[in-house]
N, C-alpha and C positions, 0 to 999 in steps of 0.2 A: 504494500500500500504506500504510495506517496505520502507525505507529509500535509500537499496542500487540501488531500480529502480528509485527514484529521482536521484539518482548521475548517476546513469549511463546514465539516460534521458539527465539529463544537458552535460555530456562530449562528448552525442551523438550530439546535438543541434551546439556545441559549434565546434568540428569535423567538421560536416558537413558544416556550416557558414564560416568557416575558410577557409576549401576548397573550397568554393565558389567562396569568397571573398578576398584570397589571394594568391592563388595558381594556379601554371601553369596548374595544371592534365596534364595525362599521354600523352605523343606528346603535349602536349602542348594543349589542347582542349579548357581548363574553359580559358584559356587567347585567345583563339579565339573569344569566347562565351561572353566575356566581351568587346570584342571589338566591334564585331558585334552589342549587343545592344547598342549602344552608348548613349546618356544622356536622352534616352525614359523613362519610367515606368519600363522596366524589367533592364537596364542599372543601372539606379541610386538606384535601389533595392540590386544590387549585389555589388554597389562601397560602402553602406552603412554598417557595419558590426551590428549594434546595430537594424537597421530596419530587416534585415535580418534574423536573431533569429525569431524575432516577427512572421515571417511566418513559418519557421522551425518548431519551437516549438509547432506550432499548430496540426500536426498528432501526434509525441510524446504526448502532453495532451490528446487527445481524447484515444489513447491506453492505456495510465498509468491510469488514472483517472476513476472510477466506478460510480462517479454521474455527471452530469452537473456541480454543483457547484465547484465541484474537477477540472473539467477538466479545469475551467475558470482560476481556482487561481493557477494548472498547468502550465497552458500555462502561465502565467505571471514570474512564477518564474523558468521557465528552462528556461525561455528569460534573466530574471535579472541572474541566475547563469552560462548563458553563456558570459554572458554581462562582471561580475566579474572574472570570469576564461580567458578572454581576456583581460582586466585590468590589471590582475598579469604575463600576457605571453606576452604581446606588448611590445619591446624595441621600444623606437624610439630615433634617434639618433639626437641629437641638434648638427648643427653644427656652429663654431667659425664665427662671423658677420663679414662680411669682409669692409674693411674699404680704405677708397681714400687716398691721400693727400689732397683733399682738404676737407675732412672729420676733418683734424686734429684741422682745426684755431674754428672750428665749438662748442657752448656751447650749452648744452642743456637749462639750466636754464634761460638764457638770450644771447644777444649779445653787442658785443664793439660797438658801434656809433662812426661815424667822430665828433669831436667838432666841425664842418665845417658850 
């Protein structure tokens, strides 16, 4: 096998996951489709982005791959290289802890006691 059907496997893997699992599709469908299954088996399959691969990836191995053994160590690493090509392209955005007044008197390390 070439190299560049490894990458292209993985971009495909990773592609498809993505649109799965993060995206409206066209009218709006895969966000139907995510809703509808709600926290069943196919639900928490599609809210999961790293279990998701793990299935993907399994026709791509069986096609790239010429032996069994190939197909196995296939299928494990266009998961892992969709897994990292999602790693380098997730922003996620941390946002500022928001805080009380009565947050403020508050220590983390310890507290004032009454001498009382």
């Amino acid at each position: 096998m070439r190299w560049y059907w490894f990458a292209l496997g993985a971009l495909a893997v990773w592609r498809v996951a993505h649109l799965l699992n993060a995206e409206d599709g066209p009218w709006g469908v895969l966000t139907r489709l995510r809703r509808a299954d709600g926290s069943g088996f196919w639900g928490s399959l599609l809210d999961c982005f790293y279990c998701l691969t793990l299935w993907i990836a399994v026709p791509f191995a069986y096609v790239l791959g010429p032996t069994w053994k190939e197909r196995i160590v296939l299928w494990l690493a266009l998961s892992g290289a969709a897994s990292v090509l999602q790693q380098a392209t997730f922003r996620q955005e941390f946002l500022p802890a928001e805080y009380s007044e009565a947050d403020v008197d508050r220590h983390v390390l310890r507290q004032e006691q009454d001498p009382g």
